[in-house]
N, C-alpha and C positions, 0 to 999 in steps of 0.2 A: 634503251629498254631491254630489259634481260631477257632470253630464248628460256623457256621454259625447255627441259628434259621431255622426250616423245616420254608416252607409256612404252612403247614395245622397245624402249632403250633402258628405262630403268627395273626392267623383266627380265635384261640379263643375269643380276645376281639373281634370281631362279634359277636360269638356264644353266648356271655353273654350278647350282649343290650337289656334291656327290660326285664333281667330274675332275679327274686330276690337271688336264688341259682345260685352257679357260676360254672364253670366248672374249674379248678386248675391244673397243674401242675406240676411234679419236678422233676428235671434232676435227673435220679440213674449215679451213677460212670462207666456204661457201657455206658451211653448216649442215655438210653433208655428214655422215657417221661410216666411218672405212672401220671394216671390220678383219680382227685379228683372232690368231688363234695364239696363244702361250703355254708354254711351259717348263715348270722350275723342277729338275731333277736333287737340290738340295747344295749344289754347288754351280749350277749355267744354268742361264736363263735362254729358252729356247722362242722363238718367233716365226709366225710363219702370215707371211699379208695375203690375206682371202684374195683382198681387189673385189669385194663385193660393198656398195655404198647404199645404206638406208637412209631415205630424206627424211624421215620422220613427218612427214605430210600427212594429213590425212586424206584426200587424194591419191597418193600413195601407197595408201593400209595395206591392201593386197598385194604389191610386187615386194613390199616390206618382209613382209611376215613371209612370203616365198623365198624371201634370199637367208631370212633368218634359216629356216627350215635349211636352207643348202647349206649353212656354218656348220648346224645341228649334224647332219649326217656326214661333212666332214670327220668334223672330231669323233663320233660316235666311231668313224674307222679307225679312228687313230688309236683312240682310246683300247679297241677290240685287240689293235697289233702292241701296244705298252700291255696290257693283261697277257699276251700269251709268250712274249716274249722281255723278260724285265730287262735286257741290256739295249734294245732295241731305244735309240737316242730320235723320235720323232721332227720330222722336216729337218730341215739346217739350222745350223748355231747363229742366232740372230746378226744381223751385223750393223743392227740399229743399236741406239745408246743405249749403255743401261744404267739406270738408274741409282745413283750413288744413293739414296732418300730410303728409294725398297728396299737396295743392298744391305744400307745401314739397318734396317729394321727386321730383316731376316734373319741376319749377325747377331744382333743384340738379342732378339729372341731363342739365339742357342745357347744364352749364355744364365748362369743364376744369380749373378753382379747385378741389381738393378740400376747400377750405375749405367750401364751401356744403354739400357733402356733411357733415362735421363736425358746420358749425353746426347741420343738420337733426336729427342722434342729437342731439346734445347737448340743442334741445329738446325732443328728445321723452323724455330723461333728465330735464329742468325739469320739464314738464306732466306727465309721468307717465300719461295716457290720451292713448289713439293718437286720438282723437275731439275735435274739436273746430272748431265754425262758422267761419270765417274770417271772419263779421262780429262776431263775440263775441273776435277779438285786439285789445285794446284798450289806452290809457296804462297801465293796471295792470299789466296781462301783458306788454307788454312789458319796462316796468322795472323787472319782477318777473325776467325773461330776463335783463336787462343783468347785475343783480348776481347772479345767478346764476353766470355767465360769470368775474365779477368774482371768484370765490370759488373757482373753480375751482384748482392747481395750475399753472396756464399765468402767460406773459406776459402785464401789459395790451393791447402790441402784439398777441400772437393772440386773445388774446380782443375786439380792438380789431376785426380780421378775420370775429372771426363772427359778430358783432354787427351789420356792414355785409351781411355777406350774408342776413342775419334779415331787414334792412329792404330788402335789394335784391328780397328776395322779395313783399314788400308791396306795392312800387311797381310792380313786375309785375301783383300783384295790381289796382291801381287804373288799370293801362294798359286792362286786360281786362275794366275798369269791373266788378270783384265786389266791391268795397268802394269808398266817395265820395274817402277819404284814407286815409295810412300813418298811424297811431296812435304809431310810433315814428319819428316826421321829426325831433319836437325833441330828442331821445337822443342821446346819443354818450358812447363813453368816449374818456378825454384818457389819453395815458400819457407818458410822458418818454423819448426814445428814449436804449437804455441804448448805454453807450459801450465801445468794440470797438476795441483798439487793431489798431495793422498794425506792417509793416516795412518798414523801409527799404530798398533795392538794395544798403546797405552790409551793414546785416543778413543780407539772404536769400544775400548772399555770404558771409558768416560759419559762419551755419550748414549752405551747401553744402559747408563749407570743414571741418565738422566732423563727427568719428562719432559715428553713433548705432547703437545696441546692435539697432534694430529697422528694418532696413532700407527695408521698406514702408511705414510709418510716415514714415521720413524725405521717401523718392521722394512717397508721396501727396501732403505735404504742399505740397513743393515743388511739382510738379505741379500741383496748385491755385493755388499761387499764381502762373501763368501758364496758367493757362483760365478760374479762377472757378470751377470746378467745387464742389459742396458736398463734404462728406463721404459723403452718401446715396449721390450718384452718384459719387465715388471706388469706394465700395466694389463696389458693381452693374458699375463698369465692365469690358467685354470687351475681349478683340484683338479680336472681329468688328465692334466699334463702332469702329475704326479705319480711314477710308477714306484712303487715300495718307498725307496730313501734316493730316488732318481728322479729329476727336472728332464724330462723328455717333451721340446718344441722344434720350431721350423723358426729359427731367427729372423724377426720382419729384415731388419738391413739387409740382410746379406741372403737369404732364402736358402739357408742351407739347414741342416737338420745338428739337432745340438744335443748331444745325453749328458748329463751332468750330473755325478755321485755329489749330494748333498752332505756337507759338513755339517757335525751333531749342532753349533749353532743355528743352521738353517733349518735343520726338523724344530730345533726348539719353536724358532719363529713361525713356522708352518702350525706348528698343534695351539698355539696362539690365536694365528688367525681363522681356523677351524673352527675353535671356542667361538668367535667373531662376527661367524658365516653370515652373509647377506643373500649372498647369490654363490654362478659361478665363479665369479674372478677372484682371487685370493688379495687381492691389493687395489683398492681405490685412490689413486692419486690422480688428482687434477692437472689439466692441462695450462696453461699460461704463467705469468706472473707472481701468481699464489702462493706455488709448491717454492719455487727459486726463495720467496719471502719467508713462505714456513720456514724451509731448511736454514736459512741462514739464523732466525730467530732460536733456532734448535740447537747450531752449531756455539754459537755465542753462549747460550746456557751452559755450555757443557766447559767453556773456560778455550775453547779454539779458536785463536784470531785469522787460523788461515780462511783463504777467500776457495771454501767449496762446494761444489756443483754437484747435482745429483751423477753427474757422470764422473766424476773424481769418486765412488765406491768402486767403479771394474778399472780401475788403475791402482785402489788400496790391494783390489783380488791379486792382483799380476805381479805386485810388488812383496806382497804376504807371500804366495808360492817361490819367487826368486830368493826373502829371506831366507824361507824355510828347507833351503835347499835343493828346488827343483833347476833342472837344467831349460836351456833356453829353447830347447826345442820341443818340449812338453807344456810349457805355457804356450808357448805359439799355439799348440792344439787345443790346451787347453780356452785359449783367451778367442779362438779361431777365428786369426791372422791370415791371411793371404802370403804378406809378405814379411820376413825375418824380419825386418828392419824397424818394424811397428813396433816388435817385442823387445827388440832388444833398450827400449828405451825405459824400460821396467828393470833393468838391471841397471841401468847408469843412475837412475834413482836410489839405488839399494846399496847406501855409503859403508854400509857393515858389512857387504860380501869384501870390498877392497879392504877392510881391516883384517880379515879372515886371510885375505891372500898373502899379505905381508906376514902374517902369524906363521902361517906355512912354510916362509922360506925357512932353508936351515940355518942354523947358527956357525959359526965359525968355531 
């Protein structure tokens, strides 16, 4: 039969709003509630054990709510010497476990990667108990995570992703000296990066050149393929993200802020969709099955046998900028990459830059 929570136990998220030190705690195997005080300076997590125990009885209620009250004006001292002195580090450095689960989720929330955010459910989908030492993550558990990961319904590539951020969390950990090493340093998964056709300028004039049945669908597309924009943010896009001849958003994937000078194609397309106007969002494309069947019925009109995906437009963008002469590290910001190595695979696509280089050499 399950223990119902006291009320004066689930009054502590009360008693903690507003308080940097929290009040904690944790059921003993009697069912008694041993109460703590915590606190997280932003890098250690600090503990400190009352040794005061509420039965949650009602019987009880009175020496209850009296010991509470003694928790209360602990902290409330503590609190007073953290306000007037900021370096002042309250009680001692815990030297109970800490928790690998809150670590991960404290970590991942300093970060704008929703990947670490991801990678953090997901183990705690793996581990299944929200509890667990941070010195007990060790070779097993981690490459017990990795194929986990690996099992998942995703790409190797994203699972490739949260797999770094699992172990960016560790090296963190070992900055903050809570553990001596990362346990998953020698880990990695390899994947093969899959291949993502584009289009040509002969192309993307072909099927400017052609109709499609679903006119939003067409414009996003295109559209895309002179900003780089994904589909996520196609769809999300407003006229109020429109400053003069500038696409100014916050990227859903990646939560970063993106300004984008529109090429005179893309106003075109925009005063298009303006003529258009339904609402705010400038582009209605549907979500599932549909859109993939539009575009390929689109693509096929237009006389294109390659196999393309509405995300094969911000791979036409990165490869159109590397023809036209930009350097690899201005698409990177442009395309905004993380890492070189993403970009650089928009150049290995671009078979006229290496005709360009051999033109170059000199002649004998």
């Amino acid at each position: 039969m399950k223990i119902e929570t006291p009320k004066i136990i689930k009054q502590l998220n009360n008693q903690n709003s507003g308080y940097k030190i929290k009040i904690r705690y944790r059921k003993n195997p009697s069912n008694e509630y041993r109460l703590y005080l915590d606190y997280w300076d932003g890098n250690k997590k600090y503990t400190e054990n009352l040794k005061l125990y509420i039965s949650g009885k009602s019987k009880d209620a009175v020496i209850d709510k009296n010991k509470l009250r003694v928790a209360s004006n602990i902290r409330h001292d503590y609190e007073l010497q953290l306000v007037e002195d900021n370096t002042w580090i309250p009680f001692s450095s815990s030297k109970e476990a800490i928790n690998f689960i809150d670590f991960f989720k404290t970590f991942s929330n300093t970060k704008k990667d929703t990947n670490y955010r991801i990678s953090h459910d997901h183990f705690l989908k793996f581990y299944k108990i929200d509890l667990i030492d941070i010195k007990k993550i060790d070779y097993e558990i981690s490459f017990g995570f990795k194929n986990y990961l690996l099992s998942l319904n995703i790409t190797p590539y994203t699972a490739q992703h949260y797999f770094a951020a699992f172990k960016a969390a560790l090296n963190h950990a070992v900055k903050l000296r809570k553990i001596e090493y990362n346990p998953a340093s020698t880990l990695t998964i390899k994947y093969q990066r899959k291949h993502i056709e584009r289009l040509t300028l002969t192309e993307l004039r072909a099927l400017a050149n052609t109709e499609c049945k679903y006119e939003d669908l067409k414009n996003g597309f295109l559209f895309s393929c002179f900003t780089g924009l994904r589909i996520s943010d196609i769809r999300n896009l407003k006229f109020s993200n429109i400053k003069g001849h500038r696409v100014q958003i916050v990227q859903k994937k990646t939560n970063t802020d993106v300004d984008i000078k529109m090429h005179e194609t893309a106003i075109k397309i925009l005063a298009q969709q303006r003529k258009a106007k339904v609402d705010k969002f400038i582009f209605h494309i549907p979500h599932g099955g549909k859109t993939s069947k539009r575009l390929k019925e689109w693509i096929l009109s237009a006389g294109i046998e390659k196999k393309i995906t509405f995300h094969c437009s911000r791979h036409t963008f990165g490869c159109l900028l590397v023809e036209n002469g930009e350097d690899v590290f201005t698409v990177k910001q442009m395309m905004t990459h993380k890492d070189i190595k993403t970009t650089l695979q928009y150049v290995e696509k671009v078979d006229t830059k290496k005709d360009e280089a051999i033109d170059k050499l000199p002649v004998l």
